[in-house]
TIMI-643796 format. One record per residue (C-alpha): residue number from 1; residue in three letters; z, y, x. Coordinates in Angstrom, 3 decimals. Each point is the difference from the previous one (the first is absolute). Layout:
<site><n>NUM</n><res>ALA</res><z>Z</z><y>Y</y><x>X</x></site>
...
END
This chain:
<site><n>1</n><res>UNK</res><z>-23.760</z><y>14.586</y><x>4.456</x></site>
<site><n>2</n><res>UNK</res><z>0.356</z><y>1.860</y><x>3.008</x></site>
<site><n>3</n><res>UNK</res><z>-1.296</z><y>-1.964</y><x>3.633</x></site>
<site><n>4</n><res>UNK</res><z>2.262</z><y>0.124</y><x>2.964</x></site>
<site><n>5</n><res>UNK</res><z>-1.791</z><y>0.755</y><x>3.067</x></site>
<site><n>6</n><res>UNK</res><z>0.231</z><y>-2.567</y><x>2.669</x></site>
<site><n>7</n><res>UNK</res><z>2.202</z><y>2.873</y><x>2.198</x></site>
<site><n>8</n><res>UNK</res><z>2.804</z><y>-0.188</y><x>-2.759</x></site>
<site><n>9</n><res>UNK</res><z>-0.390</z><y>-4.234</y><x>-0.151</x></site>
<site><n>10</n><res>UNK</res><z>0.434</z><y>0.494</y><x>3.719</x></site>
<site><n>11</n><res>UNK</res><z>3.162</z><y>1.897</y><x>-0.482</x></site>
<site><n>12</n><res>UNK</res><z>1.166</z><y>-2.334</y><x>-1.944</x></site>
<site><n>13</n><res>UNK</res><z>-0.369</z><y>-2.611</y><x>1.938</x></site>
<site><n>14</n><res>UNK</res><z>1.434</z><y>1.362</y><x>3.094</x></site>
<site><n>15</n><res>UNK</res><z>3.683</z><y>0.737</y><x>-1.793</x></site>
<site><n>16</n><res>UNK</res><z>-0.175</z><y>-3.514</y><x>-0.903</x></site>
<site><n>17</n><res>UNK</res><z>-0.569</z><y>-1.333</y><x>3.194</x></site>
<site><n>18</n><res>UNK</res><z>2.949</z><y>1.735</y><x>1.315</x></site>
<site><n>19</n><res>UNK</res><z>2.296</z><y>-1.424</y><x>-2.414</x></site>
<site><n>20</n><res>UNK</res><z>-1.417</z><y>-3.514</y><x>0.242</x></site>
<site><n>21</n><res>UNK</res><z>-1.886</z><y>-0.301</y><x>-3.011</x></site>
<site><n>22</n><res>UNK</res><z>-3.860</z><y>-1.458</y><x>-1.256</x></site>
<site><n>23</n><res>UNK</res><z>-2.531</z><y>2.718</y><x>0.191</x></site>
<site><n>24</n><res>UNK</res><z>-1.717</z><y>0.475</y><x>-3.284</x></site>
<site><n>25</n><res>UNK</res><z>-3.019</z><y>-2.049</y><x>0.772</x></site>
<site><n>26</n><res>UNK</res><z>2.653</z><y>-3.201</y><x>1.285</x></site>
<site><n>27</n><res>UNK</res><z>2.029</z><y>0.785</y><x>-3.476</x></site>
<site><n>28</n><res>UNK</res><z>-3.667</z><y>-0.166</y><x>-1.982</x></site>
<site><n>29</n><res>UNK</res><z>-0.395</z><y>-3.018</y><x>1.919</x></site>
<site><n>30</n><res>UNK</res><z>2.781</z><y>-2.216</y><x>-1.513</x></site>
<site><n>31</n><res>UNK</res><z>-1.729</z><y>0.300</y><x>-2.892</x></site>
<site><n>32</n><res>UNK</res><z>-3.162</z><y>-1.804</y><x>1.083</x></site>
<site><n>33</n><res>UNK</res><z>2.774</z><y>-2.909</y><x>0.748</x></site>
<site><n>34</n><res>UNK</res><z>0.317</z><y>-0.232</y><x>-3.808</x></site>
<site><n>35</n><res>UNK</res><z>3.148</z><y>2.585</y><x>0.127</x></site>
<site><n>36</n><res>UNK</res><z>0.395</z><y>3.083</y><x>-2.647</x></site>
<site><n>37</n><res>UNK</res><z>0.077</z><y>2.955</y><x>1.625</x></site>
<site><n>38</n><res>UNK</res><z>0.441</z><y>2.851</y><x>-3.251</x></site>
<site><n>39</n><res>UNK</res><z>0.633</z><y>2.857</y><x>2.007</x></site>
<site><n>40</n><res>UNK</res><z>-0.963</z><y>-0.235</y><x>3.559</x></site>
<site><n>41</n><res>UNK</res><z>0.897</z><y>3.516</y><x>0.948</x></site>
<site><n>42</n><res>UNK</res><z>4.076</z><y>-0.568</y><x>-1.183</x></site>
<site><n>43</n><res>UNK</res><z>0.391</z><y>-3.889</y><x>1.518</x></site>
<site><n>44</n><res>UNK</res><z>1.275</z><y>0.354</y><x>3.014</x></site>
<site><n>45</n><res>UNK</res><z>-0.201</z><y>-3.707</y><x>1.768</x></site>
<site><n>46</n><res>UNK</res><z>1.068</z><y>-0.069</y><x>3.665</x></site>
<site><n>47</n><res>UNK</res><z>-2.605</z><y>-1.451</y><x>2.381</x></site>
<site><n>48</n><res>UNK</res><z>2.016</z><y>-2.804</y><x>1.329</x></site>
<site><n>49</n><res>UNK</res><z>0.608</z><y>-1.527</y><x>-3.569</x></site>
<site><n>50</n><res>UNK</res><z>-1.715</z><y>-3.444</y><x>-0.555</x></site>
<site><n>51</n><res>UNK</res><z>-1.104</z><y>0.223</y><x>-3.727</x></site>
<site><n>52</n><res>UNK</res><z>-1.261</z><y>-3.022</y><x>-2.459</x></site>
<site><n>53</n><res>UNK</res><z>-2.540</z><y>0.438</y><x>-2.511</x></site>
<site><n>54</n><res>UNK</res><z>0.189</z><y>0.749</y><x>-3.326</x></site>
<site><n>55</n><res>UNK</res><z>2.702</z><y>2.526</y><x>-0.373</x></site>
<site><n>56</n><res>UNK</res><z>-0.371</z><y>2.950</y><x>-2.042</x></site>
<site><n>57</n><res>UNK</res><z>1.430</z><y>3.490</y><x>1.725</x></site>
<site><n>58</n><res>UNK</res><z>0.763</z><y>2.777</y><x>-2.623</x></site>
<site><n>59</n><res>UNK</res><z>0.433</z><y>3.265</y><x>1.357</x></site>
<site><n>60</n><res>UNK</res><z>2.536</z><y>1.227</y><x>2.007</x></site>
<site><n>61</n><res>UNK</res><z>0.874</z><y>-3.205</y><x>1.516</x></site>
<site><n>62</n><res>UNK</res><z>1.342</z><y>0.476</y><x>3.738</x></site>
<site><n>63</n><res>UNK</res><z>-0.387</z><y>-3.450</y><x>2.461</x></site>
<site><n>64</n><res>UNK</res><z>1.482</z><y>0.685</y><x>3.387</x></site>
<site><n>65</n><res>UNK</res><z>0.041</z><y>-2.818</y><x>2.798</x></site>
<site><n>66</n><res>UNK</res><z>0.788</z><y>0.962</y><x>3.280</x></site>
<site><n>67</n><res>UNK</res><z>-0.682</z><y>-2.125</y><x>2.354</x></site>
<site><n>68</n><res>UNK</res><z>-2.805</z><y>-3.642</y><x>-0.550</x></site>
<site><n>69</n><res>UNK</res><z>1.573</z><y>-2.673</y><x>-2.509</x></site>
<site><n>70</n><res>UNK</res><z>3.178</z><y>2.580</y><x>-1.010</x></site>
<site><n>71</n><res>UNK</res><z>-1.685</z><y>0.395</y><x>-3.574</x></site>
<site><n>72</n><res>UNK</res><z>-1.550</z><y>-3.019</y><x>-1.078</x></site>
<site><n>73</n><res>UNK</res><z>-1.540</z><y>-0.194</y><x>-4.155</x></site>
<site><n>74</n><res>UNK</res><z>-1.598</z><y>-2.556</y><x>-1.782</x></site>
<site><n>75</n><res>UNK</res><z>-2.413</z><y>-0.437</y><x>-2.749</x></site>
<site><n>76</n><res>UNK</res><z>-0.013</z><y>1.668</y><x>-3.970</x></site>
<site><n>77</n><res>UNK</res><z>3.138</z><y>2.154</y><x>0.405</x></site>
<site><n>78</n><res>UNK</res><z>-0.497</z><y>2.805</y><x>-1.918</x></site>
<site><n>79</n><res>UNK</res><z>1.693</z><y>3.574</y><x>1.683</x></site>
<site><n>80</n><res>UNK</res><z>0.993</z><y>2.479</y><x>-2.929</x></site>
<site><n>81</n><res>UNK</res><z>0.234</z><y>3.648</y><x>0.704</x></site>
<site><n>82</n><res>UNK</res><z>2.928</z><y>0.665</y><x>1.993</x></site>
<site><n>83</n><res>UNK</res><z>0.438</z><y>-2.988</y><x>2.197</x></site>
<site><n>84</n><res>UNK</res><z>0.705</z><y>0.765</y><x>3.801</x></site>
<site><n>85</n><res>UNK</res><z>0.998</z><y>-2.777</y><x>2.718</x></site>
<site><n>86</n><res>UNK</res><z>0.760</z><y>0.137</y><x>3.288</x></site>
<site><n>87</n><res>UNK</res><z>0.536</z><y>-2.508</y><x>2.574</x></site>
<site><n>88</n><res>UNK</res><z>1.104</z><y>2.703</y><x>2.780</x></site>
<site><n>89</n><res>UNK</res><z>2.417</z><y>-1.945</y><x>2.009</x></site>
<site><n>90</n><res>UNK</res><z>-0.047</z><y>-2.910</y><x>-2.026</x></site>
<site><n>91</n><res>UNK</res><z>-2.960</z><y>-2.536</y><x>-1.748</x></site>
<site><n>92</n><res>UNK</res><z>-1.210</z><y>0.227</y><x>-3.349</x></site>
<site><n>93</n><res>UNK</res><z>-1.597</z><y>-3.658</y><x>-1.865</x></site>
<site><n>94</n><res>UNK</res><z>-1.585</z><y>0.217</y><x>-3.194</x></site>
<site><n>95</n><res>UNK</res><z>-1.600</z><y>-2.936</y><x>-1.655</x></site>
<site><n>96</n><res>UNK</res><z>-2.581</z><y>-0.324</y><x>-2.919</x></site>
<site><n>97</n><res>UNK</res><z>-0.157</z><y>1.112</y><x>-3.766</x></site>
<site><n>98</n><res>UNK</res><z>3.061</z><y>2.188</y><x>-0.210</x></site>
<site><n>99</n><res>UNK</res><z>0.558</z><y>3.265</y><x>-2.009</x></site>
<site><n>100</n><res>UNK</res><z>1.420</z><y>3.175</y><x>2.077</x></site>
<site><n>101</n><res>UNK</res><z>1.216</z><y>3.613</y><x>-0.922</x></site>
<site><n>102</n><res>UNK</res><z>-0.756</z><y>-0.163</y><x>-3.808</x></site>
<site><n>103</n><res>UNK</res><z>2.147</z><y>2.562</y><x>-2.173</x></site>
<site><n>104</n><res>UNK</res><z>1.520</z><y>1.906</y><x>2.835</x></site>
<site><n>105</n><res>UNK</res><z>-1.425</z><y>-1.323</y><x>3.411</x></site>
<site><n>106</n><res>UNK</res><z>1.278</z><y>-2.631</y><x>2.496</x></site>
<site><n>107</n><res>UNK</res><z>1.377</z><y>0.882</y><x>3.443</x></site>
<site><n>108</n><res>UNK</res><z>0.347</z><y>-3.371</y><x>3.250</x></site>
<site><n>109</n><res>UNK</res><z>1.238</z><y>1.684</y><x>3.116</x></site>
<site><n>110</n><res>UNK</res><z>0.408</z><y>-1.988</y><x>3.497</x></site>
<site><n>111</n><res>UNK</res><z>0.890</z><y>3.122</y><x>1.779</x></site>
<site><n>112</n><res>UNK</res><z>3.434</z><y>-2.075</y><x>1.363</x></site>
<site><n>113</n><res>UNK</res><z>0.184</z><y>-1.662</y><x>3.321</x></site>
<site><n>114</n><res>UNK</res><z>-1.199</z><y>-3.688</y><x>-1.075</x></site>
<site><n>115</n><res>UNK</res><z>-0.628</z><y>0.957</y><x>-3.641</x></site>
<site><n>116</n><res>UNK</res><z>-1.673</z><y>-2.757</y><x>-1.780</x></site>
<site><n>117</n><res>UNK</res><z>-1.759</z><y>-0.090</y><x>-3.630</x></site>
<site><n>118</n><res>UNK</res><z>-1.094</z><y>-2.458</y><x>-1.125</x></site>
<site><n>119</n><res>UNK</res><z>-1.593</z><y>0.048</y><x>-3.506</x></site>
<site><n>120</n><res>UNK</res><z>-1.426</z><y>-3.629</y><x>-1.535</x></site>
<site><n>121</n><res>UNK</res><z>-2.538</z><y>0.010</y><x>-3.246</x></site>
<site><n>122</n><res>UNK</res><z>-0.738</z><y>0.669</y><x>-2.981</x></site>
<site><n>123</n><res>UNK</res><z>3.308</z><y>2.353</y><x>0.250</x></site>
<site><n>124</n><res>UNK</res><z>0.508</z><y>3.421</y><x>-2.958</x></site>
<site><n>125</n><res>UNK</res><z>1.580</z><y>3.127</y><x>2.335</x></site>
<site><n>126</n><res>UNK</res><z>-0.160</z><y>3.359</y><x>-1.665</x></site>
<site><n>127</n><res>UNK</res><z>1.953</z><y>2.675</y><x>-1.344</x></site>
<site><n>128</n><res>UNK</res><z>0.938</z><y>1.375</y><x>2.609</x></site>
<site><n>129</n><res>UNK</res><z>1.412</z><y>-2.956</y><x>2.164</x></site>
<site><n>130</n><res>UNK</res><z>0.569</z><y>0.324</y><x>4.082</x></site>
<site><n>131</n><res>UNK</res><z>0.799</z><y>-2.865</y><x>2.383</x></site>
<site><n>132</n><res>UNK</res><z>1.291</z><y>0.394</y><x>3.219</x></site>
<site><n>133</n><res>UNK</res><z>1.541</z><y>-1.898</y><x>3.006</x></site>
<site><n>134</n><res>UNK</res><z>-0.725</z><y>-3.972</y><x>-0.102</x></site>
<site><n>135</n><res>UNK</res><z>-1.089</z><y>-0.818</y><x>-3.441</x></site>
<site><n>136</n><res>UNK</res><z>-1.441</z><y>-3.142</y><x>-1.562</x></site>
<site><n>137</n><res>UNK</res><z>-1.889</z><y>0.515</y><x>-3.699</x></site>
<site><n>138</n><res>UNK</res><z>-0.777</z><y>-3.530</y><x>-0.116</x></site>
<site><n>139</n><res>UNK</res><z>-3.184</z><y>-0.742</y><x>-2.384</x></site>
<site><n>140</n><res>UNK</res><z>0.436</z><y>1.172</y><x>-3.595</x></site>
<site><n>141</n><res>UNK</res><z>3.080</z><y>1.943</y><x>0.862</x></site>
<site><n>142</n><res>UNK</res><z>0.190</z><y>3.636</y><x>-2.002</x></site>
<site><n>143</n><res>UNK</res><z>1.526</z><y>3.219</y><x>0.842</x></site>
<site><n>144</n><res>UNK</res><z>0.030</z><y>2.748</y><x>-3.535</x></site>
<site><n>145</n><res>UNK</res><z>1.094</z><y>2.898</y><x>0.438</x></site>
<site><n>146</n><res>UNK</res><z>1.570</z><y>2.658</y><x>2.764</x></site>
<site><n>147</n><res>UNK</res><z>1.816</z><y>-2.395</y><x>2.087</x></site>
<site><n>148</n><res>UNK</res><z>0.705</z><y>0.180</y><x>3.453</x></site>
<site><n>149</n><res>UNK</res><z>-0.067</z><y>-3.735</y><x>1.617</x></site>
<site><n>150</n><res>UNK</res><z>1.332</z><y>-0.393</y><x>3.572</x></site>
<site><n>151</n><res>UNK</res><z>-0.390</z><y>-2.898</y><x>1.591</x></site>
<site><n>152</n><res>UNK</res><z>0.109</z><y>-2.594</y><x>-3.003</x></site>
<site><n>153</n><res>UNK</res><z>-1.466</z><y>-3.241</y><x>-0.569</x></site>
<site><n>154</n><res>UNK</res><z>-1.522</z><y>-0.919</y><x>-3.704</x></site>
<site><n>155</n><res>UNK</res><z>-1.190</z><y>-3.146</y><x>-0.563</x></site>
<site><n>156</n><res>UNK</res><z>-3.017</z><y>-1.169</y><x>-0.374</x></site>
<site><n>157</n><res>UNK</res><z>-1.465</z><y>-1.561</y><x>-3.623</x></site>
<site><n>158</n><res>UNK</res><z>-2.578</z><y>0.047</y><x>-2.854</x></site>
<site><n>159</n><res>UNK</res><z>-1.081</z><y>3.592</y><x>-0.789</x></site>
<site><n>160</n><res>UNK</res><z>0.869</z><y>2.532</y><x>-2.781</x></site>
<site><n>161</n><res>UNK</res><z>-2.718</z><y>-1.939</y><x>-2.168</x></site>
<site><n>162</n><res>UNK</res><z>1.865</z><y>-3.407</y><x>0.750</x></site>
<site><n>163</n><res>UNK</res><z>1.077</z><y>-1.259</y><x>-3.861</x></site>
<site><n>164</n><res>UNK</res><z>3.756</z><y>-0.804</y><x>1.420</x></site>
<site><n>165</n><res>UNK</res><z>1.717</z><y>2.823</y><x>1.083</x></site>
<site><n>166</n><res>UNK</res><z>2.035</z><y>-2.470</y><x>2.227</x></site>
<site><n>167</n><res>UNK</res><z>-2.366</z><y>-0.937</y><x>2.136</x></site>
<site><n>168</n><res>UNK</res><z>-1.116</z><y>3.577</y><x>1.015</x></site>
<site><n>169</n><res>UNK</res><z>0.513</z><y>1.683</y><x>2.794</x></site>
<site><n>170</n><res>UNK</res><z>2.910</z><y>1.491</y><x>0.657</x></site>
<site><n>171</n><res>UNK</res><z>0.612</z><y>3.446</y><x>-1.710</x></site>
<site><n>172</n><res>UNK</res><z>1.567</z><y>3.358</y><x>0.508</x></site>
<site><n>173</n><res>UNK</res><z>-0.321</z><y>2.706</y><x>-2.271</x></site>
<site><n>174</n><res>UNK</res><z>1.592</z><y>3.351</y><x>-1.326</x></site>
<site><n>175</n><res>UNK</res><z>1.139</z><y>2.489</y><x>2.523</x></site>
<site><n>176</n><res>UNK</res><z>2.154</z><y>0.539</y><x>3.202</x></site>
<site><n>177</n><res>UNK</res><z>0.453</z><y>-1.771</y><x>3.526</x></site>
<site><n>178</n><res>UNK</res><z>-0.498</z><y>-3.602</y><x>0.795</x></site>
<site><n>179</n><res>UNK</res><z>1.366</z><y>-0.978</y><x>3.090</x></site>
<site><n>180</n><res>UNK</res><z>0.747</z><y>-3.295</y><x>1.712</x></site>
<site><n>181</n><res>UNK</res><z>-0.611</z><y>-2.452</y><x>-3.065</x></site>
<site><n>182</n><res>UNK</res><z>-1.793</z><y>-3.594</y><x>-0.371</x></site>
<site><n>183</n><res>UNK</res><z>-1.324</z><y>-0.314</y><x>-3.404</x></site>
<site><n>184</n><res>UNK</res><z>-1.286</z><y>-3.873</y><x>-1.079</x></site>
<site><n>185</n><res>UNK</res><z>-2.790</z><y>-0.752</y><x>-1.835</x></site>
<site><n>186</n><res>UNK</res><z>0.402</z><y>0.936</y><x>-3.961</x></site>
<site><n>187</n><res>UNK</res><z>2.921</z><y>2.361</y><x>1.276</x></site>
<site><n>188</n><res>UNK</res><z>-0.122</z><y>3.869</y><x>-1.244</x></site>
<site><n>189</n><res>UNK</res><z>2.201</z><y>2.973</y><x>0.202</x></site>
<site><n>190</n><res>UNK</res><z>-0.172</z><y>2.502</y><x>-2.122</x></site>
<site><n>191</n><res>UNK</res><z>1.673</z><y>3.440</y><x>2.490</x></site>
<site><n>192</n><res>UNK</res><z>1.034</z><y>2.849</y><x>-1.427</x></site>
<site><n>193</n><res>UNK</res><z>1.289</z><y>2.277</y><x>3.397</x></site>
<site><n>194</n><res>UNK</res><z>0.658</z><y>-3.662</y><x>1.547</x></site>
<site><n>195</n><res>UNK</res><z>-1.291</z><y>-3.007</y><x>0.405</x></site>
<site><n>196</n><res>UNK</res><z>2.972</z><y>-2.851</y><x>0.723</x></site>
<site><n>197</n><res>UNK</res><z>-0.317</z><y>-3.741</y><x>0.421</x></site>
<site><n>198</n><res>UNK</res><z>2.484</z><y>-0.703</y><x>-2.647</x></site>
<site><n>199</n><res>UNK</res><z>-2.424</z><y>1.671</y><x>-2.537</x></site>
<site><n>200</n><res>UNK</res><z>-2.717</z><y>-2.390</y><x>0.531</x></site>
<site><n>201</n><res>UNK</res><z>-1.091</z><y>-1.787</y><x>-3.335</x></site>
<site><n>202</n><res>UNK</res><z>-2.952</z><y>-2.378</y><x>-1.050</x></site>
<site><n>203</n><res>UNK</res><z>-2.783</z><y>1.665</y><x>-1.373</x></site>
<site><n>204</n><res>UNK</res><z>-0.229</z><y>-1.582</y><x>-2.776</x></site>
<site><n>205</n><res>UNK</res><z>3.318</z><y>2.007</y><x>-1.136</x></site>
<site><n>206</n><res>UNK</res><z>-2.999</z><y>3.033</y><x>-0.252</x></site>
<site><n>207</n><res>UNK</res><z>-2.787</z><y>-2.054</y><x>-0.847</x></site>
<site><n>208</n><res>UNK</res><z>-0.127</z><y>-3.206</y><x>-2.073</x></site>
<site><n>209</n><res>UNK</res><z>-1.830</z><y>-2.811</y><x>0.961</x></site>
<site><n>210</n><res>UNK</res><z>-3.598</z><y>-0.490</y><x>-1.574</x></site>
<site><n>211</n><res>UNK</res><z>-0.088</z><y>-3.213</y><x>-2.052</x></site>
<site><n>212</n><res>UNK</res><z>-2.865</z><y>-2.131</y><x>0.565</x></site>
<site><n>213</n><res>UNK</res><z>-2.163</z><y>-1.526</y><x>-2.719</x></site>
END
């Protein structure tokens, strides 16, 4: 395996200083916090983000903050391959044990004038999901597939493992824009272009209930 000399590590590190971000040695770091760091060299985690413990970072994971307390995460979230956020203009709150950016990345932007994101636990976001504007993903709550979410609010609830679908969090999955909508707890929509209010269902119309002993 070939050695970088310190000159390129310096390098490095200088191009992510100007954009804000850990140097290598402050990204290696997180890991002796009890984080996963798999690829050091592709996570790019900005230097103002406050960070938990126990997360695991696959590669190509990109963490921008950009100013103290705008991108706040919490502990055993796991960041697949593909997952960028951004609290630009706007803040960015994760909280513990959810799953990001599996199957086609995950995308949180704040880059609005008084963009707010707030995302609960124990939450499933991936294929290809992005979240803008003021959005709630209460605990549990679930975003599958490429859908655009602007300023919604899903409820919070038991998580994907949770035996009765109806007590979930609130769900959104399929394709296309989601925009203005307030989804209750056991609520999903299943989009296909659109996602509309008067499509909302229980999900136990998807999933049945699992009967107890």
């Amino acid at each position: 395996m070939m050695e970088l000399q310190p000159s390129v590590i310096t390098r490095i590190d200088e191009a992510r200083h100007a954009l804000g971000l850990l140097a290598l040695e402050a990204v290696l770091a997180l890991a002796e916090r009890g984080n996963v760091i798999l690829d050091p060299f592709s996570t790019l985690i900005a230097a103002h983000a406050r960070i938990g413990t126990g997360n695991v970072f696959y590669p190509c994971v990109t963490l921008h903050g950009a100013v103290p307390g705008a991108l706040l995460i919490g502990d055993g979230n796991t960041f697949h391959s593909g997952t960028w956020l951004a609290a630009e203009t706007g803040t960015i709150a994760i909280g513990d044990g959810n799953l990001f950016g599996e199957g086609g990345g995950f995308t949180a932007k704040a880059n609005r004038p008084g963009g707010r994101i707030v995302i609960g636990d124990h939450g499933r976001y991936q294929g290809g999901a992005s979240v803008f504007g003021e959005t709630t993903l209460g605990s549990g709550s679930q975003l599958l597939g490429a859908i655009t979410v602007d300023t919604c609010s899903l409820a919070a609830g038991g998580s994907f493992r949770d035996p009765d679908p109806d007590r979930r969090g609130a769900l959104l999955k399929g394709h296309g824009t989601a925009r203005g909508l307030r989804l209750d707890t056991g609520q999903v929509i299943a989009g296909n272009g659109i996602f509309r209010m008067e499509d909302a269902r229980p999900q136990s119309s998807f999933h049945p209930k699992v009967a107890h002993p």
